[in-house]
N, C-alpha and C positions, 0 to 999 in steps of 0.2 A: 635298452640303451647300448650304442655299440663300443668298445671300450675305444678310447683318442689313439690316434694313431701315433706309432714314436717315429723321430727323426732318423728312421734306418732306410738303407737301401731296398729296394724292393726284392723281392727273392724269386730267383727266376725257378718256376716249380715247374717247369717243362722238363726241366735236370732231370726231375725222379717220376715225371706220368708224362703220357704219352698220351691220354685220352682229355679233351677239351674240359669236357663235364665234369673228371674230378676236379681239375685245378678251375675250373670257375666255384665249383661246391665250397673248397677252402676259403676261397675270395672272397666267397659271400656270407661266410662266416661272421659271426657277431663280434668273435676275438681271432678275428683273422689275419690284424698287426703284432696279437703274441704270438701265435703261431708262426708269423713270416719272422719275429725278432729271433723266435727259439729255433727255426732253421736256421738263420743267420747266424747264430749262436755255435750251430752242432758244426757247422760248414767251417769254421773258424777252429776248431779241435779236432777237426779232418776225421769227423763220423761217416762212416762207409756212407755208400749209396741206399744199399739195402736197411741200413739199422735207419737213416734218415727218412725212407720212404715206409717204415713198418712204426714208428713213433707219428707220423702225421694224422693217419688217420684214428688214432687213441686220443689225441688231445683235441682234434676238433667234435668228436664222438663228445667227448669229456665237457667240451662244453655248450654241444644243444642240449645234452644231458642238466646241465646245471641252469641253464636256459628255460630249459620248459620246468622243473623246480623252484623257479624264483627268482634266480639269479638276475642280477640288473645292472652290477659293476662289475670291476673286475676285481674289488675287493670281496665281495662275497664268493668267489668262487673256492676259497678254502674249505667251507663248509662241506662243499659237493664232493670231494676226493675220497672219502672211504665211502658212502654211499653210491657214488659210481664205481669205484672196484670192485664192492660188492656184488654190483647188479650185473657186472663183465663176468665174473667169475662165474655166477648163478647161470649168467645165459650159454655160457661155452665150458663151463667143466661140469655143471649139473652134481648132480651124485655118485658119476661114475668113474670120477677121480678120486686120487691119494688126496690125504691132507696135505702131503709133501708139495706134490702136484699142483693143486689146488692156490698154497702158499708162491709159489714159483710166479703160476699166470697171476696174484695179483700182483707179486713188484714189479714183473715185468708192464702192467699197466699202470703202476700206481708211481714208477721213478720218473718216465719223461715226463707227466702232470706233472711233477714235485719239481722238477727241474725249469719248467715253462714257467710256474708261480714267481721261484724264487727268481726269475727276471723281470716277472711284471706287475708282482704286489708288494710295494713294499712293504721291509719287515717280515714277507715267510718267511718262515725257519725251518717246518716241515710237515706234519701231519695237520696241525691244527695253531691257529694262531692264540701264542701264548696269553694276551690281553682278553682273549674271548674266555671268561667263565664255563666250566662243562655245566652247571646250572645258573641260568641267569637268572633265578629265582631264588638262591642263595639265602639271601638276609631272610625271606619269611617262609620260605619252606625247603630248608637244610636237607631234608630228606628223601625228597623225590625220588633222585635219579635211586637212590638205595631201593625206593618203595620199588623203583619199574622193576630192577633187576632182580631184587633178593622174594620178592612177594605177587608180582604180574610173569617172572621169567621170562623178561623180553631179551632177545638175543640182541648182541653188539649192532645190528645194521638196525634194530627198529628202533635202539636209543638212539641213534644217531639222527635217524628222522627226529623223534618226537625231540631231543636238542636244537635243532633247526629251527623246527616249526614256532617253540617256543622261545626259541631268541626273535624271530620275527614278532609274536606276543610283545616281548618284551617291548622290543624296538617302537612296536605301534602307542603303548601303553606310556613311553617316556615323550615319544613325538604329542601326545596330547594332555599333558599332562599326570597321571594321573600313577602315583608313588608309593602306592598301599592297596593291595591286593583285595580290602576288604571291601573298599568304594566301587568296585568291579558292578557292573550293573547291565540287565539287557540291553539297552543304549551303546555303553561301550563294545558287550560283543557283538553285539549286530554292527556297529560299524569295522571290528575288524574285520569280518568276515565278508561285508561288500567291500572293502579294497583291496584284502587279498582277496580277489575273483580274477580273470578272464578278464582282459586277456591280458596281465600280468602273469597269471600263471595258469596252467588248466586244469579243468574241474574235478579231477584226480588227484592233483594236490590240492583242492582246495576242502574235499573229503578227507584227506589224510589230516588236513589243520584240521578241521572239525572234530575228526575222532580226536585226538591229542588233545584238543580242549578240554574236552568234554571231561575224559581222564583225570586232568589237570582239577575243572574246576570239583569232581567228587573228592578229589586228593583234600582241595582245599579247604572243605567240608568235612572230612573224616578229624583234620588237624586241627581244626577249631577256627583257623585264618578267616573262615568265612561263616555267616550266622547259617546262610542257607544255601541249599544245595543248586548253583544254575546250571548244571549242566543239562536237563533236559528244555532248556530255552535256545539249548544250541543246535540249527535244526543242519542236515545235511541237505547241499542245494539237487536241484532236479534239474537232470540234463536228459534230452529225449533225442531219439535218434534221427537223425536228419535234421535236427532245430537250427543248426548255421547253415545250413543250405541254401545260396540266394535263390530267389527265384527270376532274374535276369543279372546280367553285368552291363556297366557302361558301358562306352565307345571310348571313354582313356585306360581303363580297365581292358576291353579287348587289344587295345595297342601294347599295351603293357607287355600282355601275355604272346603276342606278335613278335611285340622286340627282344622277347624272353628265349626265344628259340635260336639253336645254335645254327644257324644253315651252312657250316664247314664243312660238314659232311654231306652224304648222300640220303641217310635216313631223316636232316635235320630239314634239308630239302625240301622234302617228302612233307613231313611235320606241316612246315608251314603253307603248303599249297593247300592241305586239306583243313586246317584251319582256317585260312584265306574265305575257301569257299562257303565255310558254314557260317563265316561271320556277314560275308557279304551276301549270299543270297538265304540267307536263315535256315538252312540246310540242319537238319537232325541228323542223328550221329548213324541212323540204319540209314540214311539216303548218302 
């Protein structure tokens, strides 16, 4: 769902790129009216060219990131903020950085997020919104998040997952009623597990809910909350390579992909003429 657009000016990003393709990339962005608000934003407290043009591409990163995660409004998107800085830090500082180091690149990704929020969620405040529980599981099993860290040793970014995962638990478990952890039954987790699938989210995160479950539900069994142990009913799904593959597209489908190409330039040109011709005389990609 793409977040409503607000009543601001449109934001001329020609300012800070010079190539078509980024600035359609932003536009096509899912929260591409917080982004234009949060330039409009920075534009207005006279942020260089540079610090504006080096903050765009983090927060729209920030949110396919949160996108393919789950994300569906632009109230969820708080969740995703340390779990995306994490996964920044991991893919560009690795291990061959200072902790110092390390700490640096993530404020410098983690403040213009934090800044974007607090203009288009109400109520952020900062890291985590204060009304969300760090266990939403609180009343019947007080102990969890203790059991992950102090007895599994999961570091900071895998609580964070499995916090997520199980507020989504939570959230499906209150949408259908059901208010006591002990009534929990293969019925109900088979149904969370077909709607949180694809293409709401992808099957990577929908492995990740599974394992977190699973955990959850031996947790719940160890504690007594539950008679019996379901976590081996909780099966993980099977994705095989090549299985979305169509094996033809329409003809509003080839238009689509037609009117999808930039012909401003010279290579976009190019693009569509060779496309043209494979649509129209069925041309294979060696011919």
């Amino acid at each position: 769902m793409v977040i409503s657009r607000f009543p601001w000016e449109i934001v001329m990003l020609e300012k800070y790129y010079i190539r078509p393709t980024t600035i359609d990339r932003i536009h096509q962005s899912w929260i591409a009216s917080a982004v234009e608000q949060y330039v409009s934003w920075m534009g207005e407290r006279r942020y260089t060219d540079s610090s504006v043009s080096r903050r765009i591409p983090i927060v729209v990163s920030f949110g396919e990131f949160a996108k393919a995660h789950g994300a569906c409004e632009a109230e969820d998107l708080a969740d995703h903020v340390e779990p995306f800085v994490q996964a920044w830090i991991g893919e560009r500082a690795g291990g061959r950085r200072s902790a110092k180091r390390r700490k640096q690149i993530g404020d410098e990704v983690r403040n213009p997020i934090r800044q974007m929020l607090r203009l288009v969620v109400p109520g952020y405040i900062g890291r985590r919104r204060s009304h969300k529980p760090d266990n939403p599981f609180e009343r019947q099993a007080p102990g969890l998040l203790r059991y992950l860290i102090e007895e599994k040793g999961l570091r900071q970014r895998s609580i964070d997952q499995y916090r997520f995962h199980l507020r989504q638990f939570a959230a499906y478990l209150e949408r259908i009623g059901v208010d006591d952890l002990a009534r929990l039954s293969p019925t109900v987790l088979s149904g969370f597990i077909a709607e949180y699938a694809p293409p709401r989210v992808s099957w990577s995160t929908v492995r990740n809910a599974c394992g977190v479950l699973r955990v959850f539900l031996r947790y719940l069994k160890r504690e007594g909350v539950m008679a019996k142990d379901l976590s081996s009913l909780v099966e993980f799904p099977q994705s095989y390579r090549h299985a979305g593959v169509p094996r033809s597209i329409s003809l509003e489908q080839v238009e689509r992909v037609l009117a999808g190409i930039d012909r401003r330039s010279g290579s976009g040109k190019r693009d569509y003429a060779m496309l043209l011709l494979l649509a129209t005389y069925g041309l294979r990609a060696a011919e």
